[in-house]
Structure formats: structure tokens, C-alpha cells
DSSP file (Angstrom, degrees, kcal/mol; ACC not computed):
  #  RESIDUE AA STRUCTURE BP1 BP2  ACC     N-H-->O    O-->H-N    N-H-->O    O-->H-N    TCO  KAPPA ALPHA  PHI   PSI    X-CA   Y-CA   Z-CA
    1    1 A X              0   0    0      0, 0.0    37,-1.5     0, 0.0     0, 0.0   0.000 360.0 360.0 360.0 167.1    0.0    0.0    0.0
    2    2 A X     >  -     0   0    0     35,-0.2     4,-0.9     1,-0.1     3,-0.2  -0.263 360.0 -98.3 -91.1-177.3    1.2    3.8   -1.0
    3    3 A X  T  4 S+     0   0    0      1,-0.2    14,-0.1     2,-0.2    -1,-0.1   0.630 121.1  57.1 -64.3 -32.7    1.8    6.0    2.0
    4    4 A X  T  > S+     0   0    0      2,-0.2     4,-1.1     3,-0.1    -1,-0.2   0.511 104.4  56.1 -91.6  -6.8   -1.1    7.8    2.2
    5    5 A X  H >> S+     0   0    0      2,-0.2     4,-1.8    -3,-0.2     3,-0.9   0.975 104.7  51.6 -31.3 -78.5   -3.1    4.4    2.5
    6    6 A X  H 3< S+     0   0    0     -4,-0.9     6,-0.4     1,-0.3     4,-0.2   0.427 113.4  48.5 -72.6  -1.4   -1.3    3.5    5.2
    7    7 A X  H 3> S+     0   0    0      3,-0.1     4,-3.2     2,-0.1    -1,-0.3   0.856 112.5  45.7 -66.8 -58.5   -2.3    7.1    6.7
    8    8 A X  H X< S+     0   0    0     -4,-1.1     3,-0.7    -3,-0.9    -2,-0.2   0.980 116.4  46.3 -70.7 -81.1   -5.6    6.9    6.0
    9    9 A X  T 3< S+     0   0    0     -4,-1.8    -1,-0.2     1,-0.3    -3,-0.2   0.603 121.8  31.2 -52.8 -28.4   -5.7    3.4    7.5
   10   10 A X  T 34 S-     0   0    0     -5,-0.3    -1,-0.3    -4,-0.2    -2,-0.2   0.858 101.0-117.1 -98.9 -26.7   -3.7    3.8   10.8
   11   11 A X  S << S+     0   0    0     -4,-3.2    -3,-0.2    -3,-0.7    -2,-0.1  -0.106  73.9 130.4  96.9 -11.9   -4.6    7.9   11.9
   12   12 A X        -     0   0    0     -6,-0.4    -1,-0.3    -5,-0.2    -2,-0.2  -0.475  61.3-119.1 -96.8 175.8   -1.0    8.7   11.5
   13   13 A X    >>  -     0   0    0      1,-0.1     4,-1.3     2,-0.1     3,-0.5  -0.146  18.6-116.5 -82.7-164.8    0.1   11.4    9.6
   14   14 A X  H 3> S+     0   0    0      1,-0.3     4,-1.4     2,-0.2     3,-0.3   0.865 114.5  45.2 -71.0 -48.6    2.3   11.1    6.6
   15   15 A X  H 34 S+     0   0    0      2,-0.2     4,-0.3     1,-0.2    -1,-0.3   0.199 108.2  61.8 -90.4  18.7    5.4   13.0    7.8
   16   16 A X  H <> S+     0   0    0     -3,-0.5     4,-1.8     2,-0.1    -2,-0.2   0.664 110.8  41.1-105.0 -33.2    5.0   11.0   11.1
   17   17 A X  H  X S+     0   0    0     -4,-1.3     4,-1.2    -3,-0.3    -2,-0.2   0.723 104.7  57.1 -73.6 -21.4    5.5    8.0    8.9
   18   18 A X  H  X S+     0   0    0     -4,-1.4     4,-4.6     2,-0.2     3,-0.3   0.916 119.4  49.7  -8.3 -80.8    8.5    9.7    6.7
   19   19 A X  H  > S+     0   0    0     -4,-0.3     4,-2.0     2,-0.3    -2,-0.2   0.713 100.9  48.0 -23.4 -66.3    9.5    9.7   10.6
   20   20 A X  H  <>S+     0   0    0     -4,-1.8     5,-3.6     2,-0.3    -1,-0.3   0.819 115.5  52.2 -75.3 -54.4    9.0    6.6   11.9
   21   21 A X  H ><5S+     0   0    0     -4,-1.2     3,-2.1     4,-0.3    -2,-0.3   0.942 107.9  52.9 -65.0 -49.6   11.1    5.2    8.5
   22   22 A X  H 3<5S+     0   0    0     -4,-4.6    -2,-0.3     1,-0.2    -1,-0.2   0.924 100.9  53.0 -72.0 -47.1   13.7    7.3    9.1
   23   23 A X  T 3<5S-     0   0    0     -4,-2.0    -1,-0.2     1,-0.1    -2,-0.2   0.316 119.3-109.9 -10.6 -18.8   14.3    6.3   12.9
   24   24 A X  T < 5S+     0   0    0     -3,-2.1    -3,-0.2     2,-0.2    -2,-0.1   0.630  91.6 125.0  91.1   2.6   14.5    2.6   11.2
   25   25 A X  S   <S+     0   0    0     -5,-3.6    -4,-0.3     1,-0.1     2,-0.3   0.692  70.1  29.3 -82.9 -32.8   11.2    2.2   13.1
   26   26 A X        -     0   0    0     -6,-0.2     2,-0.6    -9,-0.1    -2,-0.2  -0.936  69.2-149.2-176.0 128.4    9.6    1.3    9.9
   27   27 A X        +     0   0    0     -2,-0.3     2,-0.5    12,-0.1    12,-0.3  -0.886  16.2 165.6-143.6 124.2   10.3   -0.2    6.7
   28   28 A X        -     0   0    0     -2,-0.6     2,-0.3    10,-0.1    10,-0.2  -0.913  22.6-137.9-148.3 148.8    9.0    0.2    3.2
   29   29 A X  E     -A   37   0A   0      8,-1.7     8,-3.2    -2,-0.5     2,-0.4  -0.648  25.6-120.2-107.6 162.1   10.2   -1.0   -0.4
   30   30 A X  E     -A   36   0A   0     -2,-0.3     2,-0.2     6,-0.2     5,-0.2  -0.774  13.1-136.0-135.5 143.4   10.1    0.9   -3.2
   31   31 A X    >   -     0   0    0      4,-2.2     3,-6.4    -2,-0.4     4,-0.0  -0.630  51.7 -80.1-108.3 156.8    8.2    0.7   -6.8
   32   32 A X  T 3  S+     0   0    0      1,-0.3    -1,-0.1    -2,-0.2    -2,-0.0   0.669 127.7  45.7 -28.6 -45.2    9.7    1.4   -9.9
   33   33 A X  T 3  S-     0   0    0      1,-0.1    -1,-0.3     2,-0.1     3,-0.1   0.899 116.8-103.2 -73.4 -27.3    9.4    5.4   -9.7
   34   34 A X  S <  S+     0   0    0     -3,-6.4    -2,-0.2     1,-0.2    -3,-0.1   0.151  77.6 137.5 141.0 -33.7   10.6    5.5   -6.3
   35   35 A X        -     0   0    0     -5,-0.2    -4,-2.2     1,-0.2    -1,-0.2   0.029  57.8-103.8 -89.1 144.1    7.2    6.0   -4.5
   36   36 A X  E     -A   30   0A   0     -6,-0.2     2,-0.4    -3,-0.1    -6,-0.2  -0.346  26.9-160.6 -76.4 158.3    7.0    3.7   -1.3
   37   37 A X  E     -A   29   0A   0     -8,-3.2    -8,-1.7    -2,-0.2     2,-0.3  -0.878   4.1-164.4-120.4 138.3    5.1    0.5   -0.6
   38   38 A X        -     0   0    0    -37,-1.5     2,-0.1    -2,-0.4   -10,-0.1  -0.955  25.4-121.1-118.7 141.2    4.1   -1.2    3.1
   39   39 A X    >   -     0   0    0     -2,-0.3     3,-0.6   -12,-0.3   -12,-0.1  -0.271  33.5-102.1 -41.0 166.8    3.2   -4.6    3.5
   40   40 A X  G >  S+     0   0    0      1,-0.3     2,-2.3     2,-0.1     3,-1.9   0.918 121.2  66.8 -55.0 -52.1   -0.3   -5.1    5.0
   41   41 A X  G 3  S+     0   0    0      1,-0.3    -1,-0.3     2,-0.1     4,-0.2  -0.007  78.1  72.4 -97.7  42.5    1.3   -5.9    8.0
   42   42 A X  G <> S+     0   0    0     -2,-2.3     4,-0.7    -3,-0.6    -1,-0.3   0.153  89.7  71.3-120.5  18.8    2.9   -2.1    8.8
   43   43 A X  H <> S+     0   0    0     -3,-1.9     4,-3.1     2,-0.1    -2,-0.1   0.922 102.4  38.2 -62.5 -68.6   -0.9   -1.5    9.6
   44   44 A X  H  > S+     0   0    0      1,-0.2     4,-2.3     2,-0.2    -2,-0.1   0.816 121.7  47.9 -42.1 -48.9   -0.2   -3.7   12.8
   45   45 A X  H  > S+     0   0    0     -4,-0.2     4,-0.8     2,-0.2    -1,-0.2   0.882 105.0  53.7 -79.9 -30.2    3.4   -2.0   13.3
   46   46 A X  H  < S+     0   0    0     -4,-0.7     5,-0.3     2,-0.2    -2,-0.2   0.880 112.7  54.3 -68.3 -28.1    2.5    1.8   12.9
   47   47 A X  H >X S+     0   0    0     -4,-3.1     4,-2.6     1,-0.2     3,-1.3   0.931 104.3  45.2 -44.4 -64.8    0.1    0.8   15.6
   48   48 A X  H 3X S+     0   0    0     -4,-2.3     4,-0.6     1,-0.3    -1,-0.2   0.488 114.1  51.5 -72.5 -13.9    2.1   -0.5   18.0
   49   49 A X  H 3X S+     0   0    0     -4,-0.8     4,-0.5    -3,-0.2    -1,-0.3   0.245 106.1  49.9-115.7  38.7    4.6    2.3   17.6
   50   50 A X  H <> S+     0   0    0     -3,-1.3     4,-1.5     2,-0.1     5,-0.3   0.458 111.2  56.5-104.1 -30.7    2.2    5.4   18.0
   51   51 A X  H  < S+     0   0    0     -4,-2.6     4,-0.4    -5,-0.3    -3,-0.2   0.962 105.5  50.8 -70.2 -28.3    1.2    3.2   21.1
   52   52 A X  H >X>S+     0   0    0     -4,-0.6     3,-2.4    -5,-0.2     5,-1.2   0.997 109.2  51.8 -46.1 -70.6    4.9    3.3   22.3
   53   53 A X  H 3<5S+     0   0    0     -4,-0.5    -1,-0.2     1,-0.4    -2,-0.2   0.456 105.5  46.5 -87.1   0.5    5.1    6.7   22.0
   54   54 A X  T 3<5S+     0   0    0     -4,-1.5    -1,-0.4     1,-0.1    -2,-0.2   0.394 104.5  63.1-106.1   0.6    2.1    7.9   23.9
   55   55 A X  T <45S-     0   0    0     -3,-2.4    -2,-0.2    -4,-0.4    -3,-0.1   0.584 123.3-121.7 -81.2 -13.8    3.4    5.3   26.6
   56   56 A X  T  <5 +     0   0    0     -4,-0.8    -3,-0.2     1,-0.3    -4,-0.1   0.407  66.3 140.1  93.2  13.0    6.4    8.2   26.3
   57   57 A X      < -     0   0    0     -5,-1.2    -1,-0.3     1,-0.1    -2,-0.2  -0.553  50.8-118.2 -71.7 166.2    9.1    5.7   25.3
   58   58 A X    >>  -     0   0    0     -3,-0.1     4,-2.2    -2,-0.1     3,-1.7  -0.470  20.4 -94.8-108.2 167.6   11.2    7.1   22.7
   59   59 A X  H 3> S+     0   0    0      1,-0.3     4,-2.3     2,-0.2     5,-0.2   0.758 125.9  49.0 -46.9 -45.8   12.2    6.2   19.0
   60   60 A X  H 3> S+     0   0    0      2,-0.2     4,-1.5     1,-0.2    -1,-0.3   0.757 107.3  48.1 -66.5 -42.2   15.2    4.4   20.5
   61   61 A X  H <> S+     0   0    0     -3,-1.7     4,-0.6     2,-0.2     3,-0.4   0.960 117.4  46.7 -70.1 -58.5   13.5    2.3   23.1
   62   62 A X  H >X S+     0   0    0     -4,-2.2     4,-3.3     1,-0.3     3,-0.5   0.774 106.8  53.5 -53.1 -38.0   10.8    1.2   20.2
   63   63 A X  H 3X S+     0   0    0     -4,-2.3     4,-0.6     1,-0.2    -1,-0.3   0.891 115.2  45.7 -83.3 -41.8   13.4    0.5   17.6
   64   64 A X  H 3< S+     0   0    0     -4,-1.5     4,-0.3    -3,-0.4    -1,-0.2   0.732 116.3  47.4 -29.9 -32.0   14.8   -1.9   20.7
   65   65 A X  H <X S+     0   0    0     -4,-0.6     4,-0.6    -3,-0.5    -2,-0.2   0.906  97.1  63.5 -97.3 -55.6   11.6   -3.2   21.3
   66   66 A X  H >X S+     0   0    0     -4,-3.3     3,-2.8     2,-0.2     4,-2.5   0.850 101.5  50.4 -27.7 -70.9   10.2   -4.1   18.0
   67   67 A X  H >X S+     0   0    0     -4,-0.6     4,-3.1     1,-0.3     3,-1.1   0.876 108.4  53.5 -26.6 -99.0   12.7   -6.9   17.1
   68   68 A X  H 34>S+     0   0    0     -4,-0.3     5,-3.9     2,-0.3    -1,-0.3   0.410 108.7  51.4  -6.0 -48.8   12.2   -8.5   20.4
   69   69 A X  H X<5S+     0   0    0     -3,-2.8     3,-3.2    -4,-0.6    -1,-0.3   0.935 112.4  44.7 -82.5 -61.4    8.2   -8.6   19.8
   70   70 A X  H <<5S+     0   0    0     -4,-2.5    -1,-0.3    -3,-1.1    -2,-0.3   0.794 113.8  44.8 -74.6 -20.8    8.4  -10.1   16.6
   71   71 A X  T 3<5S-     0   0    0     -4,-3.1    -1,-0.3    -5,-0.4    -2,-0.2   0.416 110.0-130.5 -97.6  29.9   10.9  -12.8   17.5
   72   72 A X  T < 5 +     0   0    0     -3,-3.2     2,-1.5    -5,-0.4     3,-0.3   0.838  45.3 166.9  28.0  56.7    8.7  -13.0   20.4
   73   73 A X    >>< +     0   0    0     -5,-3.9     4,-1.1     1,-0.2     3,-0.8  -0.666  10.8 171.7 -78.8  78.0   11.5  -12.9   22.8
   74   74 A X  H 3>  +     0   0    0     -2,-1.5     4,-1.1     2,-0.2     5,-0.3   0.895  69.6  53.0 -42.9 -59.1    9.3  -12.2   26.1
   75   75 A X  H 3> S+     0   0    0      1,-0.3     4,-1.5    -3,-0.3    -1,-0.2   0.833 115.8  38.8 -74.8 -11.2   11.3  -12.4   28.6
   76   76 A X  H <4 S+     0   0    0     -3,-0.8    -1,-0.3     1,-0.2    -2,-0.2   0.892 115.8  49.7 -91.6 -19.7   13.7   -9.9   27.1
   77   77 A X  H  X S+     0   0    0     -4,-1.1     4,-1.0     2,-0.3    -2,-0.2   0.448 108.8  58.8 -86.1 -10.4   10.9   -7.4   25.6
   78   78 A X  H >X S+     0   0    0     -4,-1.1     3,-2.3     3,-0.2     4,-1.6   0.957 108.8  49.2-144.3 -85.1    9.3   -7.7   29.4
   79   79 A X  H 3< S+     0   0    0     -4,-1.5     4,-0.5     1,-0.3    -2,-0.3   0.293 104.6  49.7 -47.1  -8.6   12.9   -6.3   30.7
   80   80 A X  H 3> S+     0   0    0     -4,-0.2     4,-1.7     3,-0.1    -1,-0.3   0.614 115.1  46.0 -92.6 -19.2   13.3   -3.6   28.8
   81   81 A X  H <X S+     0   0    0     -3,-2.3     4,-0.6    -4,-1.0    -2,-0.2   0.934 105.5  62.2 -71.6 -44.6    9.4   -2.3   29.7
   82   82 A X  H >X S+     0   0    0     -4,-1.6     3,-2.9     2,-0.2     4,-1.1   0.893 105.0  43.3  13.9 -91.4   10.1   -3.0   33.0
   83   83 A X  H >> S+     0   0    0     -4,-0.5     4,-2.3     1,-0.3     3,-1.1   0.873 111.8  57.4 -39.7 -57.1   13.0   -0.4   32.8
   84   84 A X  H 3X S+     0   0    0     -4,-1.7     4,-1.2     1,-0.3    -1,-0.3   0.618 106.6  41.8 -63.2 -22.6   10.8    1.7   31.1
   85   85 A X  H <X S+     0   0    0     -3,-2.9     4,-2.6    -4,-0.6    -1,-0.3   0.801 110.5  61.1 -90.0 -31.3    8.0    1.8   33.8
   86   86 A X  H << S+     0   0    0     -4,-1.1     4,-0.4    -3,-1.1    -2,-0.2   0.937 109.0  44.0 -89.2 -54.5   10.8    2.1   36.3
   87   87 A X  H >X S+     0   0    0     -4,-2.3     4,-2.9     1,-0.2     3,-1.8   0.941 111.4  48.1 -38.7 -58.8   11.7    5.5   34.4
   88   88 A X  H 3X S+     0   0    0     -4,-1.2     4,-2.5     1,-0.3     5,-0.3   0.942 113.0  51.4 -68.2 -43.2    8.5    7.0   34.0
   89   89 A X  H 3X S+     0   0    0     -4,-2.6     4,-1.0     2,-0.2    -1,-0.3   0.740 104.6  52.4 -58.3  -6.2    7.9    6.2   37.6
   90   90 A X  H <> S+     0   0    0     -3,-1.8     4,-3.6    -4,-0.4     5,-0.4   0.787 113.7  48.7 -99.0 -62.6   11.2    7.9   38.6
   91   91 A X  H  X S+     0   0    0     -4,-2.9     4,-2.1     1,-0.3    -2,-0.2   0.832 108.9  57.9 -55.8 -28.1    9.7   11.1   36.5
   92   92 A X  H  X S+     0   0    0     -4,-2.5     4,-2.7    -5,-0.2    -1,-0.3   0.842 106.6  40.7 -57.9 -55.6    6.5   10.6   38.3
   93   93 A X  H  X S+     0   0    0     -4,-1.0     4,-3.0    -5,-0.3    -2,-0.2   0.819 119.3  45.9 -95.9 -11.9    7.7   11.1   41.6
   94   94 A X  H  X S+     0   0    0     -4,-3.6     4,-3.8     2,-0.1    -2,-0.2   0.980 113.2  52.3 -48.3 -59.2   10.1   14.1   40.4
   95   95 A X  H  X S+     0   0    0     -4,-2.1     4,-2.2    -5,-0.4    -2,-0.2   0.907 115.8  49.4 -44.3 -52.5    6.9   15.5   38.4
   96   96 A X  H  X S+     0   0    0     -4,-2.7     4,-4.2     1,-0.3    -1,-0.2   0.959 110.7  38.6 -53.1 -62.9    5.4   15.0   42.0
   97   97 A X  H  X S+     0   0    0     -4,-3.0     4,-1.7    -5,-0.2     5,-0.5   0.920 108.0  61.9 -80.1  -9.2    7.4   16.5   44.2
   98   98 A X  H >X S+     0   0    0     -4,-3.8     4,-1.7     2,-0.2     3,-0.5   0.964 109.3  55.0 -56.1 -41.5    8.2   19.7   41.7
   99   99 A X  H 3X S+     0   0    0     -4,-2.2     4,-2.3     1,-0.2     5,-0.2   0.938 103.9  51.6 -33.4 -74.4    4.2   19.9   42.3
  100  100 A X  H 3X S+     0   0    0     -4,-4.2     4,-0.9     2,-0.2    -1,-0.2   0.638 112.6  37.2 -61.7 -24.3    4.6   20.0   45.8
  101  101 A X  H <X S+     0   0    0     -4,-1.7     4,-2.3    -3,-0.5    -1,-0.2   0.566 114.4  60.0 -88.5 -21.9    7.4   23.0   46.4
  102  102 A X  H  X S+     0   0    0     -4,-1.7     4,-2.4    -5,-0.5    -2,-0.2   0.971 103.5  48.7 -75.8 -43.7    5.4   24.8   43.3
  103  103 A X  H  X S+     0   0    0     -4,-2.3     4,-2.0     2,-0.2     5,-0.2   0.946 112.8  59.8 -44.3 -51.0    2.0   24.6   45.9
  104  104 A X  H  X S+     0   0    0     -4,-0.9     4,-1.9    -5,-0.2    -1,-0.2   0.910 107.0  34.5 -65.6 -25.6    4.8   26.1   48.1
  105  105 A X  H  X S+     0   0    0     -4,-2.3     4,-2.1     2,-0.2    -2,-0.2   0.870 114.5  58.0 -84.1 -27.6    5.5   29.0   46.3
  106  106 A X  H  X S+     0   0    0     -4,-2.4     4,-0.8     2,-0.2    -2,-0.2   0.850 109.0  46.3 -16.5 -62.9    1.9   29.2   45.4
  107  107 A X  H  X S+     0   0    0     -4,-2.0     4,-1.4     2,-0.2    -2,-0.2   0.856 119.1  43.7 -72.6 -53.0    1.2   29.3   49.4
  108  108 A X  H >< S+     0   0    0     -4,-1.9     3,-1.2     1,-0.2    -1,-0.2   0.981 114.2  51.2 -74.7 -62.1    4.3   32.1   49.7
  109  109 A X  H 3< S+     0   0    0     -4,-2.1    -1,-0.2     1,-0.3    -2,-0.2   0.659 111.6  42.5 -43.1 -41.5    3.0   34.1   46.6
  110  110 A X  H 3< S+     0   0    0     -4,-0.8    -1,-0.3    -5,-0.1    -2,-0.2   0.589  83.1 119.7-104.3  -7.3   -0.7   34.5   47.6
  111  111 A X    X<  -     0   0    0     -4,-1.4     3,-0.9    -3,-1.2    -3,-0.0  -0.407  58.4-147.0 -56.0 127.3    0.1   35.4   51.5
  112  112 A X  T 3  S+     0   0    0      1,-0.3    -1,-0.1    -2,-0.1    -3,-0.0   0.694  91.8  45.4 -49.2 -28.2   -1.3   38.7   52.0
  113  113 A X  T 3  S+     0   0    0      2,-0.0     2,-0.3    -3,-0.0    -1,-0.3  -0.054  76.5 101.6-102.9  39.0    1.4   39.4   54.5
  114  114 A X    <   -     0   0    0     -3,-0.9     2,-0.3    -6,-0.1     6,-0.1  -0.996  58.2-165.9-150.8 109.6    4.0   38.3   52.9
  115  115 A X        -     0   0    0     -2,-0.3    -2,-0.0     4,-0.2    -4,-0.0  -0.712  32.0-132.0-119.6 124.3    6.1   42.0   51.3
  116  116 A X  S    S+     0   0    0     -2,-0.3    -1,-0.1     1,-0.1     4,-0.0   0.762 113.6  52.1 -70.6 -33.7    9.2   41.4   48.2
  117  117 A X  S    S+     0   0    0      2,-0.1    -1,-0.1     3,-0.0     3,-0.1   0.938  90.5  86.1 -30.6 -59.4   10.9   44.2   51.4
  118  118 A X  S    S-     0   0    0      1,-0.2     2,-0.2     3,-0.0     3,-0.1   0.205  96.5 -94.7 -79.5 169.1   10.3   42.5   54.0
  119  119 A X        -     0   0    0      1,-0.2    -1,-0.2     0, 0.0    -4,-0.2  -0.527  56.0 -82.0 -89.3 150.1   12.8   39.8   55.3
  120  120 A X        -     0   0    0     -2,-0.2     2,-0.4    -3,-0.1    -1,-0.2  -0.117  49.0-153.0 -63.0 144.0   12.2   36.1   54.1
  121  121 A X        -     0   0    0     -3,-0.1     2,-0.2   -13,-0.0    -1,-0.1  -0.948  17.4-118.9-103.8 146.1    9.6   34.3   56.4
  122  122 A X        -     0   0    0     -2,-0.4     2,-0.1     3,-0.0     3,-0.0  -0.554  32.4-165.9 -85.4 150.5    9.4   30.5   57.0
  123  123 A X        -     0   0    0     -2,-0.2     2,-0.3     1,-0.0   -19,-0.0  -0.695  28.1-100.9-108.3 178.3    6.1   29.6   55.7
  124  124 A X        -     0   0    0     -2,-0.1     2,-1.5   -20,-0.0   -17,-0.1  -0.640  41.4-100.9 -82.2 154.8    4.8   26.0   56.7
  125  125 A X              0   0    0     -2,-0.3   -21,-0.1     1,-0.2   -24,-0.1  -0.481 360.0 360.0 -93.7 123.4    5.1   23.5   54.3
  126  126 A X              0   0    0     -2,-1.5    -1,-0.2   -23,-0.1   -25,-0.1   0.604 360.0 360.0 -50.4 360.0    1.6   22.8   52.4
């Protein structure tokens, strides 16, 4: 199928697939003028890496990942998500506590008594 098939048929766009092939993510053969061809089955693989990347792993982790799926390696594709939840969780609890000191400056920011003159006060922490 032509490129814009394989648009049409998955939701991504065209220059996401352009992408995806250039990152090696993706693999398509090419007819006499040049224009590209997917097998059927880069329906199934543009799928599985738009879903990668709204899990937030990156081009590099997917292009790791694929192989592994398709030779159905489990126990190694299982370890490298692993890692990957281990990250996002590590960003989670950063994400978290930046949350929590921003609430503090919130707290500091909206006291009524609280002067840019005046000498620092210790606020409690929210």
C-alpha cells in the first residue's frame, strides 16, 4: 500500500511516517518510480509504535523493542518495559514532588502578608 493508504488506514500522519522510517522504526520497499510500498502488516506496526510513543518511550526504546516482539523474545521485551515503567515512575515522583514546592511558592506568593521588602519568612510546608 502507497503512504497515504497506510495514513488513512492507521490515523498517523504522513510526515509521522516519513518519521518513523527514518528512525529505522519502519520499513517500506520501493516501486519502480521511487514512490513507497508497506506490506499489510505495517498497519499492525504503525500501531504498535504510535502506542509506544504515547506510553512516552522514545524512537530508540521502540526500535529496541520491536525486534524482540516479533521474534517473540518475552522475557527480554518484558525487561526492557520493565525499565521503562521504572523510568516513567522515577519522572512521576520528580513530576510530583516539583508539584509539591510549586503549591509552596503558590502558598508564599498569595500570603497577603508576605512584602518582596520584608525579610524572608518561613512559611509552613503545604
Amino acid at each position: 500500500m502507497r503512504i497515504g493508504e497506510l495514513a488513512a488506514r492507521t490515523g498517523a500522519s504522513v510526515r509521522s511516517l516519513r518519521y518513523y522510517e527514518e528512525q529505522g522504526l519502519l520499513t517500506a520497499d520501493r516501486d519502480s518510480a521511487g514512490r513507497r510500498r508497506y506490506a499489510e502488516t505495517a498497519v499492525a506496526r504503525v500501531a504498535l509504535i504510535r502506542r509506544g510513543f504515547s506510553a512516552s518511550l522514545s524512537s530508540r526504546v521502540i526500535a529496541d523493542l520491536l525486534p524482540l516482539l516479533e521474534a517473540e523474545c518475552l522475557p527480554r521485551s518484558r525487561a526492557l518495559l520493565d525499565a521503562e515503567r521504572e523510568r516513567l515512575e522515577a519522572q512521576i515522583a520528580a513530576m510530583t514532588q516539583a508539584r509539591v514546592r510549586l503549591d509552596e511558592v503558590i502558598a508564599i506568593a498569595t500570603d497577603p502578608t508576605w512584602r518582596c521588602d520584608a525579610p524572608p519568612r518561613h512559611h509552613q510546608r503545604v
